[in-house]
C-alpha positions in Angstrom: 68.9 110.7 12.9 66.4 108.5 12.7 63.0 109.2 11.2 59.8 109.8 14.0 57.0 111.9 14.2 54.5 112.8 16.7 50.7 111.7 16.0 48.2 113.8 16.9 47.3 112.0 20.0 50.6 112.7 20.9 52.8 109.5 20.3 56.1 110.1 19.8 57.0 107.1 16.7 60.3 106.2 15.7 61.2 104.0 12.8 63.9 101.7 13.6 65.7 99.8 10.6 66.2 96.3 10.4 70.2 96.2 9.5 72.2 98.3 12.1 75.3 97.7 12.7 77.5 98.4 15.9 78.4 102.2 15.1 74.0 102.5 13.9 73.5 101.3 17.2 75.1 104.0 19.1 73.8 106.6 16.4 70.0 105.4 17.2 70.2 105.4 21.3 71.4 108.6 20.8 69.0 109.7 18.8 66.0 108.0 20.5 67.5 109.5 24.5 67.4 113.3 22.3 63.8 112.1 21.8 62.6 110.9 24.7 64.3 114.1 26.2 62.5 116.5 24.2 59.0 114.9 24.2 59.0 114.2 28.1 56.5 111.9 29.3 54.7 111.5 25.7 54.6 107.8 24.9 57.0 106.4 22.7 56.5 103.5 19.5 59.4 102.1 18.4 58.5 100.4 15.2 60.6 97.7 13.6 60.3 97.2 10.1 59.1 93.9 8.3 62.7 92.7 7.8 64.9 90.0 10.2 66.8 92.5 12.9 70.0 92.3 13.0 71.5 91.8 16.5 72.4 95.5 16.8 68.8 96.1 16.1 67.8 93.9 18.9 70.3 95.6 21.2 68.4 99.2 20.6 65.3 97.8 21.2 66.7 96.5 24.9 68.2 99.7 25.2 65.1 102.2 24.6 63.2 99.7 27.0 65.7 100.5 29.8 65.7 103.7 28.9 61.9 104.2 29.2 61.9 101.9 31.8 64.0 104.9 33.7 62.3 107.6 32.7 58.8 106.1 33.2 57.5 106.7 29.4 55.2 104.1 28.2 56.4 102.3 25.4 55.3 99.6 23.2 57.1 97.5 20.8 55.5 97.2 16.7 56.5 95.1 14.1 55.6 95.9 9.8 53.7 92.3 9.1 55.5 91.3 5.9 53.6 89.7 3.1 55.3 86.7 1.9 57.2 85.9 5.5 60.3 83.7 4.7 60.8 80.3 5.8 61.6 80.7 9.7 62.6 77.4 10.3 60.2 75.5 12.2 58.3 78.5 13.5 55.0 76.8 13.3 56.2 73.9 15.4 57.1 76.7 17.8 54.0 77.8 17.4 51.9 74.9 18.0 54.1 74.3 21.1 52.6 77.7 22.7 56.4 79.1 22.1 56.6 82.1 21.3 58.1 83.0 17.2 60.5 85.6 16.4 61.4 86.9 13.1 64.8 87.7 14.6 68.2 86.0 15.4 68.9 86.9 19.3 65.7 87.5 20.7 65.5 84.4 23.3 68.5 86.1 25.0 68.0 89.6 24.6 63.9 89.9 25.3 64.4 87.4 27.6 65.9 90.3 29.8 62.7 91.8 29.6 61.2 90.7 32.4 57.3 90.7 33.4 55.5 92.1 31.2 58.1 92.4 28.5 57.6 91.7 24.8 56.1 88.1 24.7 56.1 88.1 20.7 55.9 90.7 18.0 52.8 91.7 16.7 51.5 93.5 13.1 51.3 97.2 13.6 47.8 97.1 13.9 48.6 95.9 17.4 50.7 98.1 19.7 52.4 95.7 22.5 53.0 97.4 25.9 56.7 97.0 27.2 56.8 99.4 30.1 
């Protein structure tokens, strides 16, 4: 199960680690559709932590945007803005480029699927990013 809770303003926020593997990936669609089923129509925040996602990882997040997507729940995307960020390997030239940077391996092909008005980059969580 993974850990969420409901704010006040009634967000549904789910916590989403950084190292799933194939048989985590399964365990946390399942758990987010159970969520998204019992808390119809309340917006949903997947947050990622601060950590690089593994490609499993990545894979949930595509799968609770299709998911949303289908069942017409608002969702955005956050992202824990780590302190000391490790070297990402010519991210700044990326940068500088007007390229988006991921902290991620994967993420050209799989938020590429997006579409318009997918995920364009990750923010910190002081900035939600609307998916759906």
């Amino acid at each position: 199960m993974l850990p969420c809770h409901v704010t006040e303003n009634g967000v549904l926020i789910i916590h989403l680690q950084a190292d799933l593997d194939i048989a985590g990936r399964a365990a946390a669609v399942w758990s987010i559709d159970g969520h998204l089923a019992a808390h119809r129509l309340a917006p949903l925040m997947l947050r990622l932590s601060d950590a690089p996602l593994s490609t499993a990882a990545v894979s949930t997040v595509v799968r609770t945007y299709r998911m949303c997507r289908t069942a017409g729940t608002p969702l955005s995307v956050v992202a824990a803005h780590a302190e000391n960020p490790p070297d990402t390997g010519g991210a700044d030239r990326r940068r500088r480029a007007g390229r988006p940077s991921f902290p991620f391996p994967g993420h050209h092909r799989a938020l590429g699927r997006l579409g318009p008005g997918g995920c364009s980059r990750v923010m910190p969580t002081t900035q939600a990013l609307p998916v759906a």
